[in-house]
PyMOL commands that place a pseudoatom at each C-alpha (Angstrom):
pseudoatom trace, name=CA, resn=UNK, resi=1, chain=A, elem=C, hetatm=0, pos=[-60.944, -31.968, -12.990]
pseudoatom trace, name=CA, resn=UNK, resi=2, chain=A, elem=C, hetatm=0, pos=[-57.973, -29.740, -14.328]
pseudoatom trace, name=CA, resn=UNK, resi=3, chain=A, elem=C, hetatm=0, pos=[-54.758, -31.060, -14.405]
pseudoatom trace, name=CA, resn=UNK, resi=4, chain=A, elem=C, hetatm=0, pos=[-52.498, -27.993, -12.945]
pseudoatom trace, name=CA, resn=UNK, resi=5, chain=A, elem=C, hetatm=0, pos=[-50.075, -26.827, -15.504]
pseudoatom trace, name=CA, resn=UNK, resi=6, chain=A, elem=C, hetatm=0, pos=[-46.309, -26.896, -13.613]
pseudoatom trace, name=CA, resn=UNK, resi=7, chain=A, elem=C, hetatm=0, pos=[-43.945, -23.544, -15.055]
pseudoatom trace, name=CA, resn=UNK, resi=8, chain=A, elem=C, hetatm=0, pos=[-40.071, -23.590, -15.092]
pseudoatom trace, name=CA, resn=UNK, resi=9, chain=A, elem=C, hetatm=0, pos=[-39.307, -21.086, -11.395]
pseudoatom trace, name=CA, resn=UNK, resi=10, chain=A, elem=C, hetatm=0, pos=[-38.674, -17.541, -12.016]
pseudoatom trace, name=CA, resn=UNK, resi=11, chain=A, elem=C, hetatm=0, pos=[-34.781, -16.745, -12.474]
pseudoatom trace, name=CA, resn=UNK, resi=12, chain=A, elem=C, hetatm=0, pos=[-33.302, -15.527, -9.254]
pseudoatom trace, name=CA, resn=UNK, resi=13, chain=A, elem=C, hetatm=0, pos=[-32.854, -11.616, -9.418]
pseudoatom trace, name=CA, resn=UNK, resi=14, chain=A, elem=C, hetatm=0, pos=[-29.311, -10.704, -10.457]
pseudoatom trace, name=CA, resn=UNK, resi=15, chain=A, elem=C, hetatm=0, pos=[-26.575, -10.468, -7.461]
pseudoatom trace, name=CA, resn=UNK, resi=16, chain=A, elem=C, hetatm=0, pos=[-23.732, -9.762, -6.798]
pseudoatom trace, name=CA, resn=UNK, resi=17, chain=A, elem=C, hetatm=0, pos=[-21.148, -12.654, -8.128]
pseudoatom trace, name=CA, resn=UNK, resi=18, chain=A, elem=C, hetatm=0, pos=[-17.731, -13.001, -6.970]
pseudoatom trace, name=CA, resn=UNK, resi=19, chain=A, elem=C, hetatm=0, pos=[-14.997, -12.451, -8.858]
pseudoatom trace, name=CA, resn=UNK, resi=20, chain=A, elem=C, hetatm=0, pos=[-13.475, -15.739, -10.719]
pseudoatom trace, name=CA, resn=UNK, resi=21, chain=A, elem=C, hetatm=0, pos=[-9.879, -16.725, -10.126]
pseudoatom trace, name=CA, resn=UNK, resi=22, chain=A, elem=C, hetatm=0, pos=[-7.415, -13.820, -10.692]
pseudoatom trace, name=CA, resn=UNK, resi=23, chain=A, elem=C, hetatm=0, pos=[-9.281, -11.182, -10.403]
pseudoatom trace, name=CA, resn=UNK, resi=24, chain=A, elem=C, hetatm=0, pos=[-9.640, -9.133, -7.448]
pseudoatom trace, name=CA, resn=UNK, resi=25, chain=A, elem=C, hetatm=0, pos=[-11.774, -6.986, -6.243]
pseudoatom trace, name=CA, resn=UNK, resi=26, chain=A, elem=C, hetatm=0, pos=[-10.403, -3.273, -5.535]
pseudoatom trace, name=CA, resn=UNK, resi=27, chain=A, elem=C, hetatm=0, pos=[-8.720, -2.572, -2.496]
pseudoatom trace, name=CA, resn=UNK, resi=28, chain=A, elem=C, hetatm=0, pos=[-10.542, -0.195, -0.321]
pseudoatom trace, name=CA, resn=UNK, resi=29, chain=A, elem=C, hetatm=0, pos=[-8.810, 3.274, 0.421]
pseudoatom trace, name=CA, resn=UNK, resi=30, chain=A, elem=C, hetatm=0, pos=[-8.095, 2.687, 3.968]
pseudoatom trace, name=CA, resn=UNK, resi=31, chain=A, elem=C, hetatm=0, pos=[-6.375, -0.397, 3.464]
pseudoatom trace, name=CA, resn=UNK, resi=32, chain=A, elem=C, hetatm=0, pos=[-4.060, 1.244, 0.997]
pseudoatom trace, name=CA, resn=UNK, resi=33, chain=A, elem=C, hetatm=0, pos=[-3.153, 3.888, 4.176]
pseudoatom trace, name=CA, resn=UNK, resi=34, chain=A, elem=C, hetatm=0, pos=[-2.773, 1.087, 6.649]
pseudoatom trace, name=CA, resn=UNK, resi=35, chain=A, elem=C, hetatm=0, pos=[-0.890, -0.532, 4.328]
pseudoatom trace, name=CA, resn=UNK, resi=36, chain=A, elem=C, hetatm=0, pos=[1.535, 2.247, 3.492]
pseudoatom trace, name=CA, resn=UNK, resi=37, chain=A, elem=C, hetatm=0, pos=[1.510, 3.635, 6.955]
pseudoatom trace, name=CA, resn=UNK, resi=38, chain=A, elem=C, hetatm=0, pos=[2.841, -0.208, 7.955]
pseudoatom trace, name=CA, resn=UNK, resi=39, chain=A, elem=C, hetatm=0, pos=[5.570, 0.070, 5.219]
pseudoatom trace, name=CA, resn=UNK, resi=40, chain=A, elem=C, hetatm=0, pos=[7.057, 3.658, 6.547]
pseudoatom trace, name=CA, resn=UNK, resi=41, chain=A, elem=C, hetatm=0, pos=[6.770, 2.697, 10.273]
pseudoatom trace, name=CA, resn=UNK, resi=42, chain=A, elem=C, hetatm=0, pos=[7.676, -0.677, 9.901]
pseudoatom trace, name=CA, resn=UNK, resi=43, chain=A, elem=C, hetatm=0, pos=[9.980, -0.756, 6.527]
pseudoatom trace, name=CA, resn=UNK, resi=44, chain=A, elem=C, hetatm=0, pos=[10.743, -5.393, 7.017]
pseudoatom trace, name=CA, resn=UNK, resi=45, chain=A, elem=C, hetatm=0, pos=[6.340, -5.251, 6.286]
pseudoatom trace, name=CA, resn=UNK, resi=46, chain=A, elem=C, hetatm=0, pos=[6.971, -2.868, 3.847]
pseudoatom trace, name=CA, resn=UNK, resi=47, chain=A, elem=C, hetatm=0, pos=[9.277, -4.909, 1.653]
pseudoatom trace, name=CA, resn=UNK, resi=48, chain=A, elem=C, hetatm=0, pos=[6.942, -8.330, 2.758]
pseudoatom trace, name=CA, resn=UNK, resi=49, chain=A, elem=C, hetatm=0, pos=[3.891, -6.629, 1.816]
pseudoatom trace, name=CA, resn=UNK, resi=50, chain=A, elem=C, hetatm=0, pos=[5.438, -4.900, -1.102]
pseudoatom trace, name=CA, resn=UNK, resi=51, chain=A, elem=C, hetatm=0, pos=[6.739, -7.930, -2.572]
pseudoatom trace, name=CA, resn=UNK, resi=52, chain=A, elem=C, hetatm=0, pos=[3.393, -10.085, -2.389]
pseudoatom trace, name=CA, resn=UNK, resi=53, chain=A, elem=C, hetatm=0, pos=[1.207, -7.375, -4.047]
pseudoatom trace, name=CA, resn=UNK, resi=54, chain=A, elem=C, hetatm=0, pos=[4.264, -6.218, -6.827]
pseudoatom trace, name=CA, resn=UNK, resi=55, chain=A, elem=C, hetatm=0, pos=[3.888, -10.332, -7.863]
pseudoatom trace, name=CA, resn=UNK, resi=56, chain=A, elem=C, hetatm=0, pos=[0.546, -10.061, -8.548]
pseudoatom trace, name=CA, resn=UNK, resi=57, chain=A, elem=C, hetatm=0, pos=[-0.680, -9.892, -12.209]
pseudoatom trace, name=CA, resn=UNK, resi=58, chain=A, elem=C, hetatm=0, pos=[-3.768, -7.063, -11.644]
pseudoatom trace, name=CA, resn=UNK, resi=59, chain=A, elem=C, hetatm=0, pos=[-1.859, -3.125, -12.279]
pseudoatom trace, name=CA, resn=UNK, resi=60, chain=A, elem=C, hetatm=0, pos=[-3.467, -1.511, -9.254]
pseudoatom trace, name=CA, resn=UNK, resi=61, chain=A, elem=C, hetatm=0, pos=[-2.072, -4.004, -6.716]
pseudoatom trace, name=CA, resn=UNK, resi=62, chain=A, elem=C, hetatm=0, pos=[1.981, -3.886, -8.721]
pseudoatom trace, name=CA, resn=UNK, resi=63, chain=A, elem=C, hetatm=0, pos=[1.340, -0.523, -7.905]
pseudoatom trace, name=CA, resn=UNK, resi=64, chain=A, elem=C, hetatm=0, pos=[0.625, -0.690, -3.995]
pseudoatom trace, name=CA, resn=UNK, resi=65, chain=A, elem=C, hetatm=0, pos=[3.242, -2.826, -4.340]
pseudoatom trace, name=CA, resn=UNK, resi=66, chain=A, elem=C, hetatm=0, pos=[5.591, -0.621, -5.185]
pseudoatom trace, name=CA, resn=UNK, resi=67, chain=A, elem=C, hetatm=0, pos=[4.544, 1.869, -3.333]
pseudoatom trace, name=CA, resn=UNK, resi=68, chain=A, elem=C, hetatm=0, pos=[4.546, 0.073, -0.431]
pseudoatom trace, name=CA, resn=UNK, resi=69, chain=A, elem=C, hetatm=0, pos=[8.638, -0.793, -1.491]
pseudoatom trace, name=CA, resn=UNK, resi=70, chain=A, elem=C, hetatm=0, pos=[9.390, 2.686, -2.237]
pseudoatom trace, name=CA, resn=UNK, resi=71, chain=A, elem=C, hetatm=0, pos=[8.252, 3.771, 1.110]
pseudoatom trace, name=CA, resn=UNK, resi=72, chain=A, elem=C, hetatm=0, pos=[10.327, 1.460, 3.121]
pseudoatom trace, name=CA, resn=UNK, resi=73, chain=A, elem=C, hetatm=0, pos=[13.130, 2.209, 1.551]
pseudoatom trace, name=CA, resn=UNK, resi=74, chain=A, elem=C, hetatm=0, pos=[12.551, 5.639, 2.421]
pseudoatom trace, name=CA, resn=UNK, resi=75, chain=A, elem=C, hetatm=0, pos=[11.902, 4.925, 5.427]
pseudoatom trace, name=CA, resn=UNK, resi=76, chain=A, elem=C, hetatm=0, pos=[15.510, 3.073, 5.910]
pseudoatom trace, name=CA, resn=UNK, resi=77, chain=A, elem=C, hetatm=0, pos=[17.053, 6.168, 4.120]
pseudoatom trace, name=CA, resn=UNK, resi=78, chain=A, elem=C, hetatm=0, pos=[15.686, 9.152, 6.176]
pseudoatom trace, name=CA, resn=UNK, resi=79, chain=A, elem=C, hetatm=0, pos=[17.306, 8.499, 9.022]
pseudoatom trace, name=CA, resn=UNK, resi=80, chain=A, elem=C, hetatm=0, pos=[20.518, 7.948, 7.567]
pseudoatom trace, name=CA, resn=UNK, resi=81, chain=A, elem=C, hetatm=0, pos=[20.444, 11.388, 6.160]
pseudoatom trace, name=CA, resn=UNK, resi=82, chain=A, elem=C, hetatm=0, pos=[19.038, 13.294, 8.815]
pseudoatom trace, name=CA, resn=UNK, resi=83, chain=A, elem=C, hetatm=0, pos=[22.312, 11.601, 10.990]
pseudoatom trace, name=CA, resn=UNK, resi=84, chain=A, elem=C, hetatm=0, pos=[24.880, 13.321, 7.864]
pseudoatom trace, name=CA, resn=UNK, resi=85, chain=A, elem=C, hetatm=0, pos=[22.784, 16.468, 7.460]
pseudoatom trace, name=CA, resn=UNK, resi=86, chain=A, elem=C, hetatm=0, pos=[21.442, 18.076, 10.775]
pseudoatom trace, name=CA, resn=UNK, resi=87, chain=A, elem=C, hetatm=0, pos=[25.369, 17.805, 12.841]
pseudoatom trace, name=CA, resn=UNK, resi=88, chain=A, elem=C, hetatm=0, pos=[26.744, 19.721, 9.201]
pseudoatom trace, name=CA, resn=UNK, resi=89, chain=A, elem=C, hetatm=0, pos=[23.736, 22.274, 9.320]
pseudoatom trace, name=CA, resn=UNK, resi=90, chain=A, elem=C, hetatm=0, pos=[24.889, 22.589, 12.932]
pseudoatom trace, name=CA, resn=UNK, resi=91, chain=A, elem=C, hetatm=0, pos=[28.340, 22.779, 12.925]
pseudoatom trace, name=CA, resn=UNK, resi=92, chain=A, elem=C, hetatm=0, pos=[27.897, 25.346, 10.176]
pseudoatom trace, name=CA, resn=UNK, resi=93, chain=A, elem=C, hetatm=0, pos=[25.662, 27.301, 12.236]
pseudoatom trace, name=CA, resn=UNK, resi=94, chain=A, elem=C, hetatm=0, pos=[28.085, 27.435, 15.002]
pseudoatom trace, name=CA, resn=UNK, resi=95, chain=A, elem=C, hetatm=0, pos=[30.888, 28.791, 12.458]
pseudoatom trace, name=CA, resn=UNK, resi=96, chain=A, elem=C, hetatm=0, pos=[28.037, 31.446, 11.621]
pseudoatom trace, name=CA, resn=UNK, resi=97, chain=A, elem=C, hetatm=0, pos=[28.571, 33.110, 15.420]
pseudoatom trace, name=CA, resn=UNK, resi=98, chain=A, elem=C, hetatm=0, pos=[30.316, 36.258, 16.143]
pseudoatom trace, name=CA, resn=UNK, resi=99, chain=A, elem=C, hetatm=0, pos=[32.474, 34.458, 19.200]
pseudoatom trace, name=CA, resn=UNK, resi=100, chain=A, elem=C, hetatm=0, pos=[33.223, 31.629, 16.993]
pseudoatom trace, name=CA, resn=UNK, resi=101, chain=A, elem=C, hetatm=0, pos=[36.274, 33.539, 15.025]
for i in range(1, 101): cmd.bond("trace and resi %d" % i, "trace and resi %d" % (i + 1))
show_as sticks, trace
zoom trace
């Protein structure tokens, strides 16, 4: 009678791994959009959102980051201006008319 001869398993095929502690997988394009979309519309998630990813070490999310900063303030800015420039475009328009001399 043979004895049977025992072999060490096969290595499990090669998977995907996670990534190890501080380092982050890529953010997807449509997050980046909701993301920025959420930092125009609403600027207070803008600066939240901005201000977690701009403290993180990896260079692609200090950029989203800053994006997402730059677009609220933008966003808080716009507004402002459009207040200041559209009554002066409009008042000078009116000055423009034959009936206004």
């Amino acid at each position: 009678m043979a004895t049977p001869s025992y072999q060490a398993p096969p290595p499990p095929p090669p998977s995907y791994q996670a990534p190890g502690p501080g380092v982050s997988e890529p953010m997807s394009g449509g997050m980046k959009i909701l993301l920025y979309l959420l930092s125009f519309f609403i600027p207070v998630v803008g600066f939240i959102v901005g201000f977690i990813y701009y403290t993180k070490p990896n260079p692609e999310e200090r950029r989203i980051g800053k994006n997402c900063i730059i677009l609220a303030v933008i966003a808080i800015i716009w507004p402002c201006l459009l207040c200041f420039i559209v009554p002066l475009l409009w008042g000078a328009s009116l000055l423009a008319l034959p009936w206004a001399y």
